[in-house]
C-alpha positions in Angstrom: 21.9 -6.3 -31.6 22.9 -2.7 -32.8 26.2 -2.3 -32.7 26.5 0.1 -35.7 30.4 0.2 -35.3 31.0 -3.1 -36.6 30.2 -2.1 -39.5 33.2 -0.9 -41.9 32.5 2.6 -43.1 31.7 2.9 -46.9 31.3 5.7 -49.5 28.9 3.9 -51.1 29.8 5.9 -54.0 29.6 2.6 -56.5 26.6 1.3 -57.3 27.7 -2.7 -56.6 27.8 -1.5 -53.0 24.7 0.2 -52.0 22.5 -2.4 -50.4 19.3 -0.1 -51.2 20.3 -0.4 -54.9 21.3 -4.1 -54.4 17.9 -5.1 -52.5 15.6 -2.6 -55.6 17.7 -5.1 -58.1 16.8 -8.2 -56.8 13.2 -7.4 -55.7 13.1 -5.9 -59.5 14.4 -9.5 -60.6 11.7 -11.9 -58.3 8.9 -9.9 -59.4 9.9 -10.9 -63.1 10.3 -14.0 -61.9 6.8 -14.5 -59.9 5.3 -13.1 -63.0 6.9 -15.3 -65.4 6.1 -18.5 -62.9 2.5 -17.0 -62.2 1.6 -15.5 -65.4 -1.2 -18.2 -65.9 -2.5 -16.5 -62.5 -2.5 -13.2 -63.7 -1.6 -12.5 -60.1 1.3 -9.9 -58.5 3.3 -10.9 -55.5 1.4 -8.4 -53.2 -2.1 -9.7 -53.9 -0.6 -13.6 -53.1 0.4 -12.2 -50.2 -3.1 -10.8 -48.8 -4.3 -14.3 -50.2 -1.8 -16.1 -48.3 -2.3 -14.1 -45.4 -6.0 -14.4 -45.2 -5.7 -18.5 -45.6 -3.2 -18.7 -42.4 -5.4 -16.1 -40.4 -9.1 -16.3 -41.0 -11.0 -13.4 -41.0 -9.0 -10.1 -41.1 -9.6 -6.2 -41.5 -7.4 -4.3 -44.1 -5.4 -2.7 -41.3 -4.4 -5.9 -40.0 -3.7 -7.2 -43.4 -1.9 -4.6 -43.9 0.3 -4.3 -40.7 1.0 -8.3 -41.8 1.9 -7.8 -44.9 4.7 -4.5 -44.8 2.1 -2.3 -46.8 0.4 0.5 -46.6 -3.9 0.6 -46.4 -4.7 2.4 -49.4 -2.6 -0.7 -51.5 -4.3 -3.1 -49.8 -7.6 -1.4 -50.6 -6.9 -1.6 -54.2 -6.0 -5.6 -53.7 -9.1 -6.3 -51.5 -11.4 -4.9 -54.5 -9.7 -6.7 -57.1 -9.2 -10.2 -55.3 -12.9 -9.6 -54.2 -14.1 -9.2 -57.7 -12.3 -12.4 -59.0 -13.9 -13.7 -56.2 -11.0 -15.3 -54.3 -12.2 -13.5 -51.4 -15.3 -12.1 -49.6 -15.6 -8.6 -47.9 -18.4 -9.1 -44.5 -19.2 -6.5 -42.5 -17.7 -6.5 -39.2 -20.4 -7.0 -36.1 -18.3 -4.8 -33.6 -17.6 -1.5 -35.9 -19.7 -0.7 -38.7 -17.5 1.5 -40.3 -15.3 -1.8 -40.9 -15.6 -4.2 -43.4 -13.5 -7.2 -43.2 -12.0 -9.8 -45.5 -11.8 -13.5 -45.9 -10.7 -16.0 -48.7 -13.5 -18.3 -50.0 -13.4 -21.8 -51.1 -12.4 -21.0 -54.8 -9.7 -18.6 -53.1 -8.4 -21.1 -50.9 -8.0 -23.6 -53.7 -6.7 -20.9 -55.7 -3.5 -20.2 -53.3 -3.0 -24.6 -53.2 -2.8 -23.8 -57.5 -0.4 -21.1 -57.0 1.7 -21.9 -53.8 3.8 -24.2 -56.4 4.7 -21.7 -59.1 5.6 -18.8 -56.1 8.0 -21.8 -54.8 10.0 -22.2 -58.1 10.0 -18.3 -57.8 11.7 -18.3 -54.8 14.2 -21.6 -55.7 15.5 -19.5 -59.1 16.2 -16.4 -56.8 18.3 -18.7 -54.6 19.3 -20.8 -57.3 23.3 -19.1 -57.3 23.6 -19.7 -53.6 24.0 -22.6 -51.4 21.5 -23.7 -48.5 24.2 -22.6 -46.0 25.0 -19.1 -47.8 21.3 -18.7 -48.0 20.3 -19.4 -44.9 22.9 -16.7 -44.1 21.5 -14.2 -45.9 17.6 -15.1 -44.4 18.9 -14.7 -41.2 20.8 -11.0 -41.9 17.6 -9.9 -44.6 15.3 -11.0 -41.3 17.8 -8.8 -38.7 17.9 -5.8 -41.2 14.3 -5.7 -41.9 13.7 -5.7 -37.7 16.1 -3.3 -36.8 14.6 -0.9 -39.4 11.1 -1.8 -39.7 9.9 1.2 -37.9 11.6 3.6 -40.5 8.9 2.4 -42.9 5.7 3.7 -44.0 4.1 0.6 -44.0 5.7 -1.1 -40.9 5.4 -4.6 -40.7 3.4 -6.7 -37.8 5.9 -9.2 -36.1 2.8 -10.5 -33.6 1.6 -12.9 -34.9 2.1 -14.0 -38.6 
């Protein structure tokens, strides 16, 4: 749907009603949050996210990582090395370009997303903590249409494929 009339016209000249300053706020907010449940990780959101990407997919190159993830190649890059040095994932060579070098989680990786996956879920419950199941389920479903109808304006668009 892009019916852009139904939306009532706004100044957005106070703060409390810009969504971009609404959505930098809260993202501000889960990142302390992730880091405060995580800190015993010493892990950011993005790199659990190439971690948790890798364990549902297998064997990926850093443009598909990055095409999954919403981020642009030269971050994921910088992740890749650093996960690969704490050696929560490996970096083979691909057999069909040489130029390519792949990525895939090892064992200790693997086991290390099981140790986190429960600290990144009490990140997410404090987020929603303030809001009911039904008023968040509300706002998935309008974060989800938002992010679709204007994935294309980013510089890092996001895969919707396969996830």
């Amino acid at each position: 749907m892009n019916d852009k009339t139904s939306v009532t016209p706004r100044d957005f000249s106070d703060l409390s009603d810009r969504p971009g300053y609404l959505i930098r706020r809260l993202h501000q907010i889960h990142v302390a949050m992730f880091l405060e449940e995580c800190a015993e990780f010493n892990l950011t959101p993005v790199q659990f996210a190439v971690l948790t990407v890798l364990s549902k997919n297998g064997i990926l190159d850093q443009v598909s990582i990055a095409r999954k993830i919403g981020a642009d190649r030269n971050t994921v890059a910088d992740v890749l090395r650093r996960l690969e040095r704490r050696k929560l994932l490996e970096r083979p060579p691909s057999t069909t370009d040489k130029r390519t070098k792949l990525a895939k989680i090892t064992s200790e990786g693997s086991s290390f997303v099981e140790a986190v996956q429960p600290k990144m879920i009490e990140a997410q419950k404090r987020l929603t903590a303030p809001i009911s199941r039904e008023e968040y389920d509300t706002l998935s479903m309008i974060m989800q249409k938002l992010l679709q109808g204007t994935n294309e304006s980013s510089r890092a668009p996001l895969s919707y494929d396969s996830e």
